[in-house]
N, C-alpha and C positions, 0 to 999 in steps of 0.2 A: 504494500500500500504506500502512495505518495500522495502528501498534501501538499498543499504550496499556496504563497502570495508571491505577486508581481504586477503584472500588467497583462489583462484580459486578451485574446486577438482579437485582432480588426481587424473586419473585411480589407481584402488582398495581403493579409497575413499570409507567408507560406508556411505549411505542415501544424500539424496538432499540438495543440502546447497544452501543458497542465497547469496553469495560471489561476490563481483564484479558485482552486477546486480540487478535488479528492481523487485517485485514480487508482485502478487496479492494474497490475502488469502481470501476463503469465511471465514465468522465468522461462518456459522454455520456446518464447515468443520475444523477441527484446523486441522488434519494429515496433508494435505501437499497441497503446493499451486496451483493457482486456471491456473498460468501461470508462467515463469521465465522467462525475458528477458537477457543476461547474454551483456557482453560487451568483454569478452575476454581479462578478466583480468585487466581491469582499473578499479578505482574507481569510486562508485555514492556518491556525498554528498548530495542534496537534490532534494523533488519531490514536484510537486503541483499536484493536481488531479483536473480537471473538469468535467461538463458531456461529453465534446469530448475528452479528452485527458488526457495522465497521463504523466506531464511533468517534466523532469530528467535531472540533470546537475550534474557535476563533470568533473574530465581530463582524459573519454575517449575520445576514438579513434573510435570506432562501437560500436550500437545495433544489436540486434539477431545475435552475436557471438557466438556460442556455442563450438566453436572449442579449447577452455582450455587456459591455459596462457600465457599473450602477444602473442597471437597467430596474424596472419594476417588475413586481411578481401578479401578474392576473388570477384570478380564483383558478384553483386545479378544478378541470371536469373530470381529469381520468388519472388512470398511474402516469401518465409522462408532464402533466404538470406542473407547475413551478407550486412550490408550496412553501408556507412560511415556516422558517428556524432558526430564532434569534437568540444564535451564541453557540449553541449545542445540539447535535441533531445525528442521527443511525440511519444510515445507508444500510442496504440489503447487498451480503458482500457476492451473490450470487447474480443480482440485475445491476447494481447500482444505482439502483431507486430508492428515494425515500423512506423509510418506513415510519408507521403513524408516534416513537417514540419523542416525546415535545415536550423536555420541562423546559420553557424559557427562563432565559434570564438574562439581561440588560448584557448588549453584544456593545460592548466599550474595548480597550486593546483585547479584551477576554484574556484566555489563560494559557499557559501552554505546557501542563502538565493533566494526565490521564493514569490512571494505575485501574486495568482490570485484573479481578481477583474471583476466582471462583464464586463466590458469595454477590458480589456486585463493581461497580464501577466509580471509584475516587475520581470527582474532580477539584481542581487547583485552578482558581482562576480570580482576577482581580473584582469577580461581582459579587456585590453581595447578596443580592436576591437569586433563590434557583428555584425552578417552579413555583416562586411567588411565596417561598420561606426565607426568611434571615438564617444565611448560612455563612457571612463574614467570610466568603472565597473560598470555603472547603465544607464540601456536603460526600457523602455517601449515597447514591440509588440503589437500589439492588437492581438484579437484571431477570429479563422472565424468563 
């Protein structure tokens, strides 16, 4: 798994860049990835990987953004909609789509430390709200 900030492409951009967004690589594929989840132009600082989920934080706004920089996120009608996740958010490490896990909290630099642990998932991040609890930058989820 690859996350990354920089600078989104732009039309007549050449080849696929992983900018602004989460990406799967087979290893036994290096040309090009296996998925790209893109954010629409915010930054990912860090990801944890388990076997349900590939879980990503930084100070975006949305996953499955594809729509280019600072773009807006329209209501999702289906799975390939842009959908809102502000701060923190789990791809599906199989599609690279969203999956419905959503505890927001205030996507400011965010954080850039993760620890999955059999039981659940530590985050470390400069917010204090996480799913709308006081957790002064470090809370515990459990995982389903």
């Amino acid at each position: 798994m690859v996350t990354a900030t920089g600078r989104v492409s732009q039309p007549g951009d050449e080849g696929v860049t992983v900018c602004d967004a989460t990406a799967r690589f087979d290893l036994d594929n290096d040309q090009a990835p296996v998925w790209i989840n893109y954010t629409g132009g915010d930054s990912v600082w860090s990801t944890a990987v388990t076997g349900a989920a590939v879980y990503v934080q930084g100070h975006f706004r949305w996953l499955n953004s594809i729509n280019g920089f600072a773009s807006t996120c329209p209501p999702a009608t289906d799975t390939e909609g842009c959908v809102v996740r502000k701060g923190v958010g789990a791809i599906d490490p199989q599609t690279g789509r969203a999956l419905s896990w959503n505890p927001p909290k205030p996507a400011q630099i965010s954080g850039e430390q993760f620890l999955a642990t059999q039981t659940g998932l530590w985050i470390a991040s400069d917010s204090r709200l996480i799913a709308g609890e006081d957790r002064r930058g470090l809370t515990f989820m459990p995982l389903p």
